[in-house]
Residue, then its C-alpha position, 0 to 999 in steps of 0.5 A: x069872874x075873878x076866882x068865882x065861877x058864874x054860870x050864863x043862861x043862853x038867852x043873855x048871850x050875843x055872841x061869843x067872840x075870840x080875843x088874843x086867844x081867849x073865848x069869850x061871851x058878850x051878854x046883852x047887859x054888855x059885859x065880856x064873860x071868859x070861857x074855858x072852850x074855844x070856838x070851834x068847842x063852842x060850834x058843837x055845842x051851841x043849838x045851830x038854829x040860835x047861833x051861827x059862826x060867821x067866820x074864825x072869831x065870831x059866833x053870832x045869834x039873831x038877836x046880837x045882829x043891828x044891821x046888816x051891810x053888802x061889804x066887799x067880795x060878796x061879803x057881808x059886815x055885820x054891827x052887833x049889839x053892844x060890839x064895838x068892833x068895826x070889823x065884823x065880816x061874815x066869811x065869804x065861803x060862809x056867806x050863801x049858808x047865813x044867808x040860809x041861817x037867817x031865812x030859817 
C-alpha cells in the first residue's frame, strides 16, 4: 500500500482478479490489494481446493461466490461478493471442472 508492503491471511481473500494488467486481491472488508504474481503465478500456488480460475481474469473461492445464473453457451455468470463487475463468466471449457470443484 503506498511504499508499505502488507501482508494478507488466505482467509480475508475473495478472489483475485486481473485489471489493466495488474493482479490484484479483493478482501471481504472490500478493499483491492495489488500483487507482485500473475494469475497464472497465482494458479500454482493457491491450495486448489479453496480457489479456482474460472476463466483469464478470475481466481475465485467459495466463499467470494453470491450466486450463481445459467448464461449463455452453457455458461455460467457468477456475482461475487464485494464485486461490482457484472460480467463474471466461468469459461465454457472450464465449466464441467467447476462444477466438480464446488461438489468437493
Amino acid at each position: 500500500m503506498g511504499e508499505h508492503l502488507k501482508s494478507l491471511e488466505m482467509k480475508e481473500i475473495l478472489f483475485f482478479f486481473s485489471l489493466e494488467k495488474t493482479t490484484l486481491a479483493q478482501t471481504k472488508d472490500g478493499r483491492k490489494h495489488i500483487l507482485d504474481f500473475t494469475l497464472d503465478q497465482l494458479e500454482g500456488l493457491l491450495d486448489p481446493t479453496h480457489y479456482f480460475k474460472i476463466n483469464r481474469k478470475y481466481i475465485v473461492s467459495m466463499s467470494s461466490i453470491q450466486d450463481m445464473i445459467n448464461h449463455t453457451n452453457s455458461r455460467i455468470r457468477l456475482v461475487l461478493k464485494t464485486s461490482d463487475d457484472a460480467d463474471v463468466i466461468v469459461a465454457r471449457e472450464r465449466v464441467q471442472e467447476f462444477k466438480e470443484w464446488l461438489d468437493r
